[in-house]
Every structure is written in C-alpha cells, then in structure tokens.
MILUMKE-431318 format. One record per residue: residue in one letter; y, z, x of N, C-alpha, C in turn; residue number from 1. Coordinates in steps of 0.2 Angstrom, whole numbers. Example, Ala and Ser with C-alpha at 12.3 -4.5 7.8 and 13.67 -1.06 7.14 Angstrom:
<markes>
MARKE  aa    n.y    n.z    n.x   ca.y   ca.z   ca.x    c.y    c.z    c.x    i
MARKE   A    -28     39     66    -22     39     62    -16     39     66    1
MARKE   S    -11     35     64     -5     36     68      0     39     64    2
</markes>
This chain:
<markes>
MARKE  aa    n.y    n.z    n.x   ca.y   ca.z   ca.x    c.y    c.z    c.x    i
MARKE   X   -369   -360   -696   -376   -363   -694   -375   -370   -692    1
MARKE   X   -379   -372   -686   -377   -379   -684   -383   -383   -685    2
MARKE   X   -379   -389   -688   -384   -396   -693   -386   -397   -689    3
MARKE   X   -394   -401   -692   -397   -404   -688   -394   -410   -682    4
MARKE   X   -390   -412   -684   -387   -418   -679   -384   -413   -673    5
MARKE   X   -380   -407   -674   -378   -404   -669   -385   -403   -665    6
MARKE   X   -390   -400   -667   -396   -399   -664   -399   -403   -661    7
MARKE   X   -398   -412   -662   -401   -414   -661   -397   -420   -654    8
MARKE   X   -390   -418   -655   -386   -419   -651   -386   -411   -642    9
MARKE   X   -385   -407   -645   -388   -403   -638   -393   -402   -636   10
MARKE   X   -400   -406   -639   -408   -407   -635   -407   -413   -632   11
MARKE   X   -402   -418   -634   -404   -423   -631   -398   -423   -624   12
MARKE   X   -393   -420   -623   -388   -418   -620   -393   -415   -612   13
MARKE   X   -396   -408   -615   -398   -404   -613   -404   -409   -610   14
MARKE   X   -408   -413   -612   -413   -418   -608   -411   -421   -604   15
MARKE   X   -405   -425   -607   -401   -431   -600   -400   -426   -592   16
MARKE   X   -397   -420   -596   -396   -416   -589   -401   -415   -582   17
MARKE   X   -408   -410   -589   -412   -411   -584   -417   -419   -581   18
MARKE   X   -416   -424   -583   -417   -428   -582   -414   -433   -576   19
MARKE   X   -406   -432   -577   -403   -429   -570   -402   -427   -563   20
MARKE   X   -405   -422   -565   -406   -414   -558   -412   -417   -556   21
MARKE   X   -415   -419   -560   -423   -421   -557   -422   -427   -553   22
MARKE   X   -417   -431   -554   -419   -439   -551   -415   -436   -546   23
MARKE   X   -410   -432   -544   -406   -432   -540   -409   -427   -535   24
MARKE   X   -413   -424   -536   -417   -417   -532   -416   -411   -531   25
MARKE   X   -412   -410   -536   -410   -403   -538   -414   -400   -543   26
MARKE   X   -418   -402   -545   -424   -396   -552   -432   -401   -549   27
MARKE   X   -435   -396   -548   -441   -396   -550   -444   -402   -555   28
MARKE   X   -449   -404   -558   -452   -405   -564   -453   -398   -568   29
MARKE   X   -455   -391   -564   -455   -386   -570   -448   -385   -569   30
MARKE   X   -442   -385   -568   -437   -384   -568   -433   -387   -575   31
MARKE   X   -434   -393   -572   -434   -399   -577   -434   -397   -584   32
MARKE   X   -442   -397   -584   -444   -397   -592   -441   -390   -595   33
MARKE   X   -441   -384   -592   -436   -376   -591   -430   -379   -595   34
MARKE   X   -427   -382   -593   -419   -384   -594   -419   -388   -600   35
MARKE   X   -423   -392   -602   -424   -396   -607   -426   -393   -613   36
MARKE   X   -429   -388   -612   -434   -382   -617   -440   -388   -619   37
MARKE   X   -444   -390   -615   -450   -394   -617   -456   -390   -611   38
MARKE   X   -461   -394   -613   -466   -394   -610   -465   -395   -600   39
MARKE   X   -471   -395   -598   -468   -400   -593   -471   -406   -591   40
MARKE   X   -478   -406   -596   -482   -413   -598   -475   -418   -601   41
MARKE   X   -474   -414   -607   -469   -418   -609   -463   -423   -605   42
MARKE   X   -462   -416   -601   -456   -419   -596   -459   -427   -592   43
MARKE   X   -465   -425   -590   -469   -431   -586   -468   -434   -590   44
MARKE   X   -470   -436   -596   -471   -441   -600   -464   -445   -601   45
MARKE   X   -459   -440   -601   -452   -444   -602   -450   -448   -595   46
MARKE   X   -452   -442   -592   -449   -447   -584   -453   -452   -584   47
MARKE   X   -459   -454   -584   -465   -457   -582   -462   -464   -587   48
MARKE   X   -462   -463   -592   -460   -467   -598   -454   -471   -597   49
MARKE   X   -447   -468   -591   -441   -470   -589   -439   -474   -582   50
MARKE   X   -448   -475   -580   -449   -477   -574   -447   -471   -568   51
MARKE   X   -446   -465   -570   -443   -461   -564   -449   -459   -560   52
MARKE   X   -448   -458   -553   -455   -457   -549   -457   -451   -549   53
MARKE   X   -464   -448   -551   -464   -440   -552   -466   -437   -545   54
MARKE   X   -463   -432   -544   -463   -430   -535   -467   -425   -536   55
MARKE   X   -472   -423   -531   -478   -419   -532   -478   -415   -525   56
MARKE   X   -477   -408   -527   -478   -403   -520   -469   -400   -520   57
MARKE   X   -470   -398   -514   -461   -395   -513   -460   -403   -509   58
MARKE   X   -453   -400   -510   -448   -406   -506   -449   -407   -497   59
MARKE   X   -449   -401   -498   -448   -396   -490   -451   -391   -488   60
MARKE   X   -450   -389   -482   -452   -380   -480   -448   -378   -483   61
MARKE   X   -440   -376   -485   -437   -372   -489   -442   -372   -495   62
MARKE   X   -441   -377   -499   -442   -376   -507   -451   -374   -507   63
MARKE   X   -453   -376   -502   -462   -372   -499   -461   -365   -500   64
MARKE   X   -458   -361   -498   -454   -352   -494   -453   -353   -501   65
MARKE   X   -445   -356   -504   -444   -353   -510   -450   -353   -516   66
MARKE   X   -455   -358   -514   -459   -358   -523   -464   -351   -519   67
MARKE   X   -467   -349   -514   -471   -342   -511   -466   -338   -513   68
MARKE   X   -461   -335   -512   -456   -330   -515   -457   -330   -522   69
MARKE   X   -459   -337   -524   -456   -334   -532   -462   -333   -533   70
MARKE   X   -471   -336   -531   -476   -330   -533   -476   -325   -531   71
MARKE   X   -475   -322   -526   -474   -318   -523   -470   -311   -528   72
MARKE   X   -466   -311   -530   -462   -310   -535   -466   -308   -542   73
MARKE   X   -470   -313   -544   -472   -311   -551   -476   -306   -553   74
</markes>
C-alpha cells in the first residue's frame, strides 16, 4: 500500500507534467486537468495562479477538426 508521501509525490509529479504539456502546447486545459486527475477549474486556477496564460478555443484548424471529431464521436 503506498504512503501518503508516495501519493503525494505522484500528484505532484503528475501536475508538473500536465502543467508542462500545457505551457508547451501539447494538452489542452481539459487535457491538462485529465492528466493531473483535477478539475479543470482547478487546473485554471493553478496556471492562472503561476502566471501561465490561459489559451481559449483550439490552437488551430487541425485541433478545430480534432476537438468535432471528438463530439462527433461521443
């Protein structure tokens, strides 16, 4: 069974990541918060909190087409 410090060493691990892929343009905000196992308010609130700029909409036509595919999908 893993100690609370193990647990609290791969939520924090697992946050830096998505915090990461985010500034870097590889996840999403719900990608982000996905990968961290949080909210995605939450997520804002950490970027937001870390000075990181929150980006709104797709990036592009591609991730435009990918985000319809993925309702498209559901």
């Amino acid at each position: 069974m893993p100690s609370n410090r193990a647990e609290t060493t791969d939520d924090n691990r697992r946050l830096a990541t998505a915090i990461g892929l985010y500034v870097l343009g590889e996840e999403t905000l719900g990608g982000a918060a996905e990968h961290a196992d949080i909210s995605k308010q939450r997520m804002k609130m950490i970027l937001s909190d870390r000075g990181v700029e929150i980006r709104l909409g797709p990036r592009d036509t591609t991730d435009a087409k990918s985000e319809l595919e993925t309702l498209e999908n559901l």
